[in-house]
C-alpha positions as CSV (number, residue, x, y, z in Angstrom):
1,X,10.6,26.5,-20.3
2,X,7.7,24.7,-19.4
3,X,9.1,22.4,-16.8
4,X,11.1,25.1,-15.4
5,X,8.0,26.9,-14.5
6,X,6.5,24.1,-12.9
7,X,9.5,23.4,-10.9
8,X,8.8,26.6,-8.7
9,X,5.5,25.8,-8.2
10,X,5.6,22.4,-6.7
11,X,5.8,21.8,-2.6
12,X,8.4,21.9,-0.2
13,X,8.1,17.9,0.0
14,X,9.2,17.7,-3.3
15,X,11.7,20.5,-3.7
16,X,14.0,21.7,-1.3
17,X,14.7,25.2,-2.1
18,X,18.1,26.4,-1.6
19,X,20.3,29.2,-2.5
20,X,22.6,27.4,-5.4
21,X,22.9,27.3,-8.6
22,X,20.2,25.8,-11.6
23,X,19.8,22.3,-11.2
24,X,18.3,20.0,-13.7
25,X,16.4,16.8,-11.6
26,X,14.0,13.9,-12.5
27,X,11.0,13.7,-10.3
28,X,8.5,11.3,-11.3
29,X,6.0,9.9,-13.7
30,X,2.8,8.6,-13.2
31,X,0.8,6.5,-15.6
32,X,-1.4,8.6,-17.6
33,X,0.1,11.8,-16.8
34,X,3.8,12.7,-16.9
35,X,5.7,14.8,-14.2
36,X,9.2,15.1,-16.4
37,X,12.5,16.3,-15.7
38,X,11.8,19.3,-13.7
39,X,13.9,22.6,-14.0
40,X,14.1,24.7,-10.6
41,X,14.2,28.5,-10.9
42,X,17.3,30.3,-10.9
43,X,18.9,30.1,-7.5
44,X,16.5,26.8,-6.5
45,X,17.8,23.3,-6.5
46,X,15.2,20.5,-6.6
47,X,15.8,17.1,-5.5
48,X,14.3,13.7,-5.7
49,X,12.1,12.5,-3.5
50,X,13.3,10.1,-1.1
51,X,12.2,6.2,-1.4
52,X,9.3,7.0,0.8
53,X,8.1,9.7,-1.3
54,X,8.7,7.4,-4.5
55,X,6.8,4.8,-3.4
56,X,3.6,7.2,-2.8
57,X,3.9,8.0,-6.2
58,X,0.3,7.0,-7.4
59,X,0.2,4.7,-10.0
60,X,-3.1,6.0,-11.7
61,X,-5.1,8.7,-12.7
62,X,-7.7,8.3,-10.0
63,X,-5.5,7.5,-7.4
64,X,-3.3,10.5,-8.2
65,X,-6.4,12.7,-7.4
66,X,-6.1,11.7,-4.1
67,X,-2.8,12.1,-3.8
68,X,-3.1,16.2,-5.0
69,X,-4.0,17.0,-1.4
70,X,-1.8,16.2,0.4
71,X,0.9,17.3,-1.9
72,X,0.0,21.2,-2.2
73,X,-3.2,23.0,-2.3
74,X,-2.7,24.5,-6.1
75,X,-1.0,21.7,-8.6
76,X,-2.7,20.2,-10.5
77,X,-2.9,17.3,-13.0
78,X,-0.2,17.3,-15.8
79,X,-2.8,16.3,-18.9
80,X,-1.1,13.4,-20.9
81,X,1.1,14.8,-24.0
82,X,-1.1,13.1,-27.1
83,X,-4.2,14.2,-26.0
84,X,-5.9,17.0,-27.6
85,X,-8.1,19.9,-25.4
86,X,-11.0,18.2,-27.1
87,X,-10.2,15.0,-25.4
88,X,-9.2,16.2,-22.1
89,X,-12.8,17.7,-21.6
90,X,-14.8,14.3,-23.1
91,X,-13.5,12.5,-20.2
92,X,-14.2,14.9,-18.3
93,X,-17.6,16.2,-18.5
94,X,-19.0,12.4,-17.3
95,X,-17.0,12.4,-14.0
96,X,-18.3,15.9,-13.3
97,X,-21.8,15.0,-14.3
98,X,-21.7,12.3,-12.0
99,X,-20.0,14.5,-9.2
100,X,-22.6,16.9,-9.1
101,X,-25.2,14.9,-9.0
102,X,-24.3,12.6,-6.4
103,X,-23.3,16.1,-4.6
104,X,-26.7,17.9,-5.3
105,X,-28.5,14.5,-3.9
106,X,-26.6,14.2,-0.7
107,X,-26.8,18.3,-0.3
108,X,-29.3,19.7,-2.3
109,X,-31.4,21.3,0.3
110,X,-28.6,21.9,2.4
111,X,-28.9,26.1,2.9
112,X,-26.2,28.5,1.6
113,X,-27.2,32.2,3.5
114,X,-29.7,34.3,4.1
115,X,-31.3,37.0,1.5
116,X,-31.6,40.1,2.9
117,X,-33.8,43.4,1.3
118,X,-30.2,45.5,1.2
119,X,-28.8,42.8,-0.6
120,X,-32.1,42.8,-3.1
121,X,-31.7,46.9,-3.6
122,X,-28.1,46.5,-3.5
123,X,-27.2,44.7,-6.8
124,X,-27.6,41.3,-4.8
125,X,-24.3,41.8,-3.6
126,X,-23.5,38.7,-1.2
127,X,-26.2,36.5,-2.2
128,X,-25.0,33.1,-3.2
129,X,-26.8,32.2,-6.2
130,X,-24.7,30.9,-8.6
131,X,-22.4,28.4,-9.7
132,X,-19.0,28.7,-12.0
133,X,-16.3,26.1,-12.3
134,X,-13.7,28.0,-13.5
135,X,-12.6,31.1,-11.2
136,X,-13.5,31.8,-7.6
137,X,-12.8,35.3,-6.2
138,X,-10.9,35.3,-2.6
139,X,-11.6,38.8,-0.8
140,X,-7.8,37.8,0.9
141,X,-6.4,36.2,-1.5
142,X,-7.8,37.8,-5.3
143,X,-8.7,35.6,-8.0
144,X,-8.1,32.0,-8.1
145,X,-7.8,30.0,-11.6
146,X,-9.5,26.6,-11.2
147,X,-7.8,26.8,-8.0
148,X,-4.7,28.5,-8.9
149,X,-3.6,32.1,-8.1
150,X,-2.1,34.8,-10.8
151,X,1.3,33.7,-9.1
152,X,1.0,30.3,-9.7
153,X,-0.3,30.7,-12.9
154,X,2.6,32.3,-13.6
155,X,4.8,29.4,-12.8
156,X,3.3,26.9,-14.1
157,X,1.6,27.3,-17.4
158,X,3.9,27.6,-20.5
159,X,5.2,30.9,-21.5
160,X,6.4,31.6,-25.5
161,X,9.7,30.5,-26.3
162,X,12.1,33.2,-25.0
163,X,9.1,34.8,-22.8
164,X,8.0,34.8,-19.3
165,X,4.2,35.6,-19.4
166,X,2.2,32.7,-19.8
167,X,-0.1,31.6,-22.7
168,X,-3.9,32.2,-22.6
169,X,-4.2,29.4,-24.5
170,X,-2.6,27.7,-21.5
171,X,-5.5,29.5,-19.1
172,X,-7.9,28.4,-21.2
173,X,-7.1,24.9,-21.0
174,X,-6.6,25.5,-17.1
175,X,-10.3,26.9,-16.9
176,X,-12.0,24.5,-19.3
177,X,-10.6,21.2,-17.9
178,X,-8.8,21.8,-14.1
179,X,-5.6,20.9,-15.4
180,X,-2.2,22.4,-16.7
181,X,-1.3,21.6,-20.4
182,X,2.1,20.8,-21.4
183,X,3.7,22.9,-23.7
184,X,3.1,20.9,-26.7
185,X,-0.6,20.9,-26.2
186,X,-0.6,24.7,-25.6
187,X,1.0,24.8,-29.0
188,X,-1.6,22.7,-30.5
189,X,-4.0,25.0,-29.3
190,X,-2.5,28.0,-31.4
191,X,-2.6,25.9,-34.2
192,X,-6.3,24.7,-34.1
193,X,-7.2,28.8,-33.2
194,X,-5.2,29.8,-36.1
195,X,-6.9,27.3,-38.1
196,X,-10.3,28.4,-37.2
197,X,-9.6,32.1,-37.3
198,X,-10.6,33.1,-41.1
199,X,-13.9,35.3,-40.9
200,X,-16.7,34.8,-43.1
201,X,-17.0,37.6,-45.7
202,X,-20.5,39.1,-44.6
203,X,-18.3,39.8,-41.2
204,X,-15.9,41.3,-42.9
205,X,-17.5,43.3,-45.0
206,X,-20.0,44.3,-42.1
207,X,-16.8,45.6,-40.9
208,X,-15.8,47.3,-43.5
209,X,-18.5,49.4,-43.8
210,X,-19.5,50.3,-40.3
211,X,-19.0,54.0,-39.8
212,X,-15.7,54.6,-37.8
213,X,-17.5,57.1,-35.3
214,X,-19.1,54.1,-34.4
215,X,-17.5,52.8,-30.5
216,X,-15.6,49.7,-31.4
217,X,-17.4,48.1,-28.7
218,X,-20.4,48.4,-30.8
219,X,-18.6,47.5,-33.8
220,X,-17.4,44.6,-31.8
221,X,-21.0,43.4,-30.1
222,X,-22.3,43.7,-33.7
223,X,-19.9,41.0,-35.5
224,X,-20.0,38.8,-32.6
225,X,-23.4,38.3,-33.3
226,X,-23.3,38.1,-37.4
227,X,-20.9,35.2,-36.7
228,X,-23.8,33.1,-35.4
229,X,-24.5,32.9,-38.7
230,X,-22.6,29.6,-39.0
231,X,-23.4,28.3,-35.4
232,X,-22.9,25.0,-35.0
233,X,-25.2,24.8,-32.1
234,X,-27.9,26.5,-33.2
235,X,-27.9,24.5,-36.4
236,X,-27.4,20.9,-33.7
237,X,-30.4,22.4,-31.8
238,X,-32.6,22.9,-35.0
239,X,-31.6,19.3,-36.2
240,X,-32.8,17.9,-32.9
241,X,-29.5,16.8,-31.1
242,X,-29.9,15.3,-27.4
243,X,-29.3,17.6,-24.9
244,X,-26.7,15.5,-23.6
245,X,-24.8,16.3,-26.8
246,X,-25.0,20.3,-26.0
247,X,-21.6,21.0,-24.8
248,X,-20.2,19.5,-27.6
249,X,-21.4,22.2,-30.0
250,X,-20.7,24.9,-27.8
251,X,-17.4,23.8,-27.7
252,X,-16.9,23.9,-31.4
253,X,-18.7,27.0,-31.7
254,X,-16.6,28.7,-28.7
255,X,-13.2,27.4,-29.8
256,X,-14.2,29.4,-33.6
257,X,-15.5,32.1,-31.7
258,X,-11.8,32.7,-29.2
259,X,-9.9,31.9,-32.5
260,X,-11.9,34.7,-34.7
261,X,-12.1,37.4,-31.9
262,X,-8.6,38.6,-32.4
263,X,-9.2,39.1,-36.4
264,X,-12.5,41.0,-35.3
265,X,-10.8,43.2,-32.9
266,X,-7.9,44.4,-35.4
267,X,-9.9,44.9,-38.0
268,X,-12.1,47.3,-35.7
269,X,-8.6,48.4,-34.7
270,X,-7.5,49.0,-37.9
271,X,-10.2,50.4,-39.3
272,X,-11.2,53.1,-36.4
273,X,-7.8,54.5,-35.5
274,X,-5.3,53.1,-38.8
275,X,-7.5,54.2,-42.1
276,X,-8.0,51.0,-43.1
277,X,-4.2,49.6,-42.6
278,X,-3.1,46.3,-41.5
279,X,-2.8,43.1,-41.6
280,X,-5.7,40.3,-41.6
281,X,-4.0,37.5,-42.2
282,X,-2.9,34.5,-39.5
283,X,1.1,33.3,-39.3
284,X,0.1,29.6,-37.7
285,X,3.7,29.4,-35.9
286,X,2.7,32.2,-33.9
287,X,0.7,32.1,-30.6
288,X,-2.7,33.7,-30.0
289,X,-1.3,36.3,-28.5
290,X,1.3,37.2,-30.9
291,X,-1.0,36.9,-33.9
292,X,-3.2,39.5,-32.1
293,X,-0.5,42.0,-31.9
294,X,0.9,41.7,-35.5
295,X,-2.6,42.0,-37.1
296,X,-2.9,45.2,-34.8
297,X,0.0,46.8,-36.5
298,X,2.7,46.3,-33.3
299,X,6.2,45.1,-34.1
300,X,7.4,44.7,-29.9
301,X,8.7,41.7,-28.3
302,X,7.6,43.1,-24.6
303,X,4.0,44.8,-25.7
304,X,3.6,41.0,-27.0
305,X,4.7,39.7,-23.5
306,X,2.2,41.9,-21.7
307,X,-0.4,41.3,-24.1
308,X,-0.1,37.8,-23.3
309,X,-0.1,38.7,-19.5
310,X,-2.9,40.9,-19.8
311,X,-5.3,38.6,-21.7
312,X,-4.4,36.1,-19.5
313,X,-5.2,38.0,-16.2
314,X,-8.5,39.2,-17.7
315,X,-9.7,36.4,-18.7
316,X,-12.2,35.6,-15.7
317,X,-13.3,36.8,-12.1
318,X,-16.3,34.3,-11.1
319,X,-19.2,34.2,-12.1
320,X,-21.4,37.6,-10.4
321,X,-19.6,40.2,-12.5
322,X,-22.0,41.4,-15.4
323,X,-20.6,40.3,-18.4
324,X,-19.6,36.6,-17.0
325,X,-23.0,36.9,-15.6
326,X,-24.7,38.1,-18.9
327,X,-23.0,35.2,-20.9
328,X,-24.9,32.3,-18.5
329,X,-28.0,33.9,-18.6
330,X,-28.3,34.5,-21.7
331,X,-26.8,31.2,-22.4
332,X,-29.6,29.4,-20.1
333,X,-31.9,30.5,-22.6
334,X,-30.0,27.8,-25.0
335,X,-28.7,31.3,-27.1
336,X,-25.6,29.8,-28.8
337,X,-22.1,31.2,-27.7
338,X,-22.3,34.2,-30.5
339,X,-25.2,35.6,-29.3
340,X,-24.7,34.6,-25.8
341,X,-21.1,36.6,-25.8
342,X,-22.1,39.5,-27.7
343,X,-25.2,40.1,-24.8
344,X,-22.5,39.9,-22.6
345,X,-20.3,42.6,-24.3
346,X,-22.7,44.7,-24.1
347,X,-22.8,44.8,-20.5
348,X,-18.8,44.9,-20.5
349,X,-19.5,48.2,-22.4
350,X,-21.1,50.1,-19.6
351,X,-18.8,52.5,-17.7
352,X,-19.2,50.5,-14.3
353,X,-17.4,47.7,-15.6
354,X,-14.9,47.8,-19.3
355,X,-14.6,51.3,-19.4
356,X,-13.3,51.6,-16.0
357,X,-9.5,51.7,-16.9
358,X,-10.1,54.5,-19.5
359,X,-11.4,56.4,-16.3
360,X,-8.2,55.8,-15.0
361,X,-6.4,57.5,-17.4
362,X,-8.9,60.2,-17.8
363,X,-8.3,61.2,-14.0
364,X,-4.4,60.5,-14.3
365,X,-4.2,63.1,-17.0
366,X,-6.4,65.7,-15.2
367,X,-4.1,65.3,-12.5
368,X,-1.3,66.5,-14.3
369,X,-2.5,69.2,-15.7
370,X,-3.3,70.5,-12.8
371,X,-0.7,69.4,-10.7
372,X,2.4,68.5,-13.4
373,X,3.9,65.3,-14.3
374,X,6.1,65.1,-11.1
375,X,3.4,66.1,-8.2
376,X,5.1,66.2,-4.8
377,X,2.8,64.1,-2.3
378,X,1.4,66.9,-0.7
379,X,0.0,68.0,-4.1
380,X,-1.5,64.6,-4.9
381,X,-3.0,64.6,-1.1
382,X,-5.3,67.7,-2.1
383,X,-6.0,66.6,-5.5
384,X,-7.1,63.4,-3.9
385,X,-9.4,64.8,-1.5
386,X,-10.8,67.2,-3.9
387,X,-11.5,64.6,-5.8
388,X,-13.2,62.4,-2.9
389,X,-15.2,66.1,-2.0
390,X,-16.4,66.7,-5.4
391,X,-18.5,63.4,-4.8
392,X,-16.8,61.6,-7.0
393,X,-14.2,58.6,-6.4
394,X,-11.0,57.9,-7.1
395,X,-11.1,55.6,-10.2
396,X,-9.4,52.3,-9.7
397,X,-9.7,51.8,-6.5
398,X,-12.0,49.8,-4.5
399,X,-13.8,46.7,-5.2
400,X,-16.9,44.6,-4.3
401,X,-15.4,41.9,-3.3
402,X,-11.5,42.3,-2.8
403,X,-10.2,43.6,0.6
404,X,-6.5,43.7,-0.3
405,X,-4.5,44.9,-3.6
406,X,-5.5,43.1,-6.6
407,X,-3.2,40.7,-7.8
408,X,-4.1,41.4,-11.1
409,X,-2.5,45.4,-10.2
410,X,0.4,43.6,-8.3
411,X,1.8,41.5,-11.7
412,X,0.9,44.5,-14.2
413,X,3.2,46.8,-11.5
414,X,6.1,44.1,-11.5
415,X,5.8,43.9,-15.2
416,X,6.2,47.7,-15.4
417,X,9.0,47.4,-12.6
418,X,10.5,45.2,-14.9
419,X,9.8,46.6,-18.3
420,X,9.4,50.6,-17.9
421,X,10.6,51.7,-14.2
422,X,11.5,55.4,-15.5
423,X,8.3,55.9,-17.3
424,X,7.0,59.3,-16.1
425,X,3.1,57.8,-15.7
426,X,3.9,54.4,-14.0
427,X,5.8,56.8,-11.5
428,X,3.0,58.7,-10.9
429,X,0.6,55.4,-10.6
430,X,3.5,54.0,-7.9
431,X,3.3,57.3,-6.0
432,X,-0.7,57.7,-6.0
433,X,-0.9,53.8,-4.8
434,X,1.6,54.7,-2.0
435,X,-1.3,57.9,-0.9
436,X,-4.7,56.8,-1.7
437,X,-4.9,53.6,0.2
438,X,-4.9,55.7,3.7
439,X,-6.7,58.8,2.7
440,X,-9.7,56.3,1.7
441,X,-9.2,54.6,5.1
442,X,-9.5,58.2,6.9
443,X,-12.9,58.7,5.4
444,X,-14.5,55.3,7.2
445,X,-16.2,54.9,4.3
446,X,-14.3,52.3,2.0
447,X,-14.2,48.9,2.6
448,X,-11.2,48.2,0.2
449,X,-8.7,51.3,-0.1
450,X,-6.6,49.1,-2.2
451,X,-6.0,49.4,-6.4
452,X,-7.7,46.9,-8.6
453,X,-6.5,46.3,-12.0
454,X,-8.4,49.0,-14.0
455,X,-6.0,51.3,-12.0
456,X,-2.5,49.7,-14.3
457,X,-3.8,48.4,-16.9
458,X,-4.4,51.7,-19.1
459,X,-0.8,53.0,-18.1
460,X,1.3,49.8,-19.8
461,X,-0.9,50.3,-22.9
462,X,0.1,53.4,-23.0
463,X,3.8,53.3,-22.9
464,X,3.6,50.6,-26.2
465,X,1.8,53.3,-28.4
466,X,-2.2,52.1,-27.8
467,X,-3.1,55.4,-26.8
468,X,-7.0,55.0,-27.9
469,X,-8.5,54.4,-25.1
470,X,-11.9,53.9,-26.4
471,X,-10.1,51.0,-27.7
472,X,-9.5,49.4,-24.0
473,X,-12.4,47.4,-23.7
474,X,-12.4,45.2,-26.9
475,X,-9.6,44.3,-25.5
476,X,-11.2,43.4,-22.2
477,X,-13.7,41.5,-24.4
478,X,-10.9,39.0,-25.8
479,X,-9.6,37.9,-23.0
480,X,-12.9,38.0,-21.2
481,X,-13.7,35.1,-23.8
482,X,-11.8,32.8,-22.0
483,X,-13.2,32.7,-19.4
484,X,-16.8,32.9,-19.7
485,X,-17.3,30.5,-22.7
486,X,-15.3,28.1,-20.9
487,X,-18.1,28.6,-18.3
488,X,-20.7,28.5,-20.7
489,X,-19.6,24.9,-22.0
490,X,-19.4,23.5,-18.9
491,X,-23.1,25.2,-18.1
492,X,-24.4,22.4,-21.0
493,X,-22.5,19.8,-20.2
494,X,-24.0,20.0,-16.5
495,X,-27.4,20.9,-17.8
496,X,-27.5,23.5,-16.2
497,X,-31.9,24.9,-16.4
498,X,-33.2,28.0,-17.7
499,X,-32.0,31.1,-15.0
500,X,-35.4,32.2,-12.9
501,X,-34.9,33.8,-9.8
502,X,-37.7,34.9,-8.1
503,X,-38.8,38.9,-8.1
504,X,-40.9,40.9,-5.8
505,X,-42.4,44.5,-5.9
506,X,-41.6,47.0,-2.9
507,X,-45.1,46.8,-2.2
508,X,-45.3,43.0,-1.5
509,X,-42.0,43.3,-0.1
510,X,-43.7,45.8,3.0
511,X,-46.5,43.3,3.7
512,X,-44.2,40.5,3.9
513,X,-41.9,42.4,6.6
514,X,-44.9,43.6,8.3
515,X,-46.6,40.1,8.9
């Protein structure tokens, strides 16, 4: 399954795509890493390379890396079978420390942009002031996985066996280290979660007792931080470990943290919207994912497929956004990943971020009870301007940085394609994305008209019985892990200072304009 997916992925010099039948073909291997019997796609055949080609073939690691050029903009690496995640990033994190500062000494005072005041009043929107390793957002293009798009991610990171949708665990390898696991390292990593997934008992009986009135958000913020109880970075940091040692504990700490957040979130699950019902207890043969939705109370095959798809696709947008943002700085402060996640929870809480797809829904079903299930276009047209009068927005559409459809919307509609195409709200979501897009551009006002992924996301939950919507964003939060502790370990391995920007009043800001 694996090798299949790569097939698909890698570059014209290497496969020649034709319309015939499945074709099994050797392509290389390469000391350190292993490229291994490649399976096209259905309708692909791959060849080998010719003796050219074969003779490129680098014959190490480093020499490989300059190789990855010139053979496709997005593969990557193919991390050796034996080695564990843990080992991966140790040989790493020197290579990178030495990369950036041989970069920051050749460039360091090289300028990135201009500040402007709008930008200071305007959520410093545009300003280039950070740095993340693991995501960069495209305005074009959408998200990009250390380098990969949602497509290619797609292709080429494991999926289950019998499934389609990749792994997260296989993302989070991808964002913590730059390359793609095999699938017997992806397994490993469900193992060594479900190892480390057991709660401590103050946790659970924290919540046990929280009242169930309470949002699971704040149920969820709450035993994030109670787990820091048994940091192991806060304890290294008390005991005096070199700072040069830092990542390493918030490694450990972040790997317990991703393998416990799934037990957190059902029992909040359970215990909000299921009286108490459910299972707690981790089946190590199953994946993250699965695990997830059997301690949530789901027996479905394809609502385990998307929620493999949609932790996945979660999982990170750069750095700017505020919880990814929340998590460094807070982090920079040397808070250890429990306290440093939970901060940024709380900002994934506030209704101009998490909560956005339950605004989705709340609109969607407005809309039919005021127009019906089946609205003809013309009726959505005047719902849609009412809306846009009213001085509201349309929820779900639009986005700071994206100018085109967010690929994150695209693969949650080809799921649904896929999965659901006769479902009576995914048909209205297919016929409002065909409308809104140019009654937004009519108004001159929005720079994106296109959907971003808040505007599915709620729909597909939905249809698979999660009908709580206050429920939405813990989910959010899970897969939001991914990314931003992978961010946060690589913040400490590259020593990355205490944040500080600069702040001005209006006042000094109107002399300094004037002078």
């Amino acid at each position: 399954m694996y090798s299949q997916r790569f097939a698909s992925a890698l570059p014209a010099a290497h496969l020649q795509c034709q319309r015939r039948s499945l074709a099994k073909k050797s392509i290389w291997d390469a000391k350190g890493f292993t490229l291994h019997r490649l399976l096209s796609k259905k309708d692909v055949t791959a060849t080998e390379p010719n003796q050219a080609q074969a003779e490129a073939v680098p014959k190490t690691i480093e020499e490989q890396k300059q190789k990855l050029p010139n053979v496709g903009a997005y593969v990557r690496l193919i991390s050796a079978d034996g080695r564990s995640l843990r080992d991966v990033l140790a040989a790493k994190v020197p290579q990178e420390q030495e990369r950036v500062k041989n970069f920051r000494k050749q460039h360091g005072a090289t300028k990135m942009g201009e500040t402007t005041i709008d930008m200071m009043y305007g959520g410093m929107r545009g300003i280039k002031a950070l740095v993340t390793e693991t995501s960069v957002l495209d305005a074009d293009e959408g998200i990009r996985f250390r380098g990969l798009s949602i497509p290619e991610c797609q292709k080429v990171l494991p999926a289950a066996d019998g499934g389609t949708e990749p792994l997260p665990e296989g993302l989070f390898w991808l964002l913590l280290t730059g390359e793609v696991p095999t699938k017997s390292q992806v397994q490993q990593l469900s193992r060594e979660w479900a190892e480390r997934a057991a709660l401590p008992q103050h946790v659970v009986t924290m919540l046990n007792n929280m009242p169930t009135t309470l949002h699971p958000m704040s149920q969820f913020a709450a035993a994030v931080t109670a787990l820091n109880h048994d940091s192991k970075f806060a304890k290294a940091y008390s005991d005096g470990v070199h700072k040069s040692k830092y990542w390493e504990y918030v490694y450990e700490d972040s790997m317990d943290l991703i393998a416990k957040l799934p037990v957190v979130a059902a029992t909040i699950y359970c215990n909000t919207y299921r009286g108490g019902k459910g299972s707690r207890s981790i089946d190590s043969s199953l994946d993250w994912s699965a695990n997830f939705v059997k301690m949530l109370g789901y027996d479905n095959a394809q609502f385990t497929e998307l929620m493999r798809l949609y932790l996945t696709i979660h999982s990170d947008h750069e750095g700017g956004n505020v919880s990814a943002h929340t998590v460094h700085l807070v982090g920079s402060a040397l808070s250890d990943p429990y306290l440093s996640f939970a901060a940024g929870m709380n900002g994934l809480a506030g209704p101009l971020h998490g909560l956005a797809n339950q605004e989705v829904l709340v609109w969607l079903r407005k809309l039919q009870k005021e127009a019906g299930n089946n609205p003809s276009e013309e009726q959505l047209k005047e719902y849609i301007w009412k809306t846009l009068k009213s001085g509201q927005v349309v929820p779900g559409y639009g986005h700071a940085v994206l100018r085109k459809t967010d690929p994150r919307y695209t693969c949650q509609r080809e799921f649904a394609l896929k999965h659901l195409p006769e479902d009576e709200l995914f048909q209205l979501v297919s016929k409002i994305y065909k409308v809104v897009p140019p009654i937004l551009t009519e108004t001159g006002k929005v720079k994106n008209p296109w959907p971003n992924v808040d505007a599915h996301s709620g729909v597909l939950l939905q249809y698979y019985g999660m009908k709580e919507m206050n429920y939405y964003t813990v989910l959010f939060g899970v897969s939001r892990a991914l990314g931003v502790l992978a961010s946060l370990v690589w913040d400490r391995a590259l020593g990355l200072p205490i944040e500080r920007p600069k702040s001005f009043s209006t006042d000094l800001l109107v002399k300094m304009v004037q002078k």
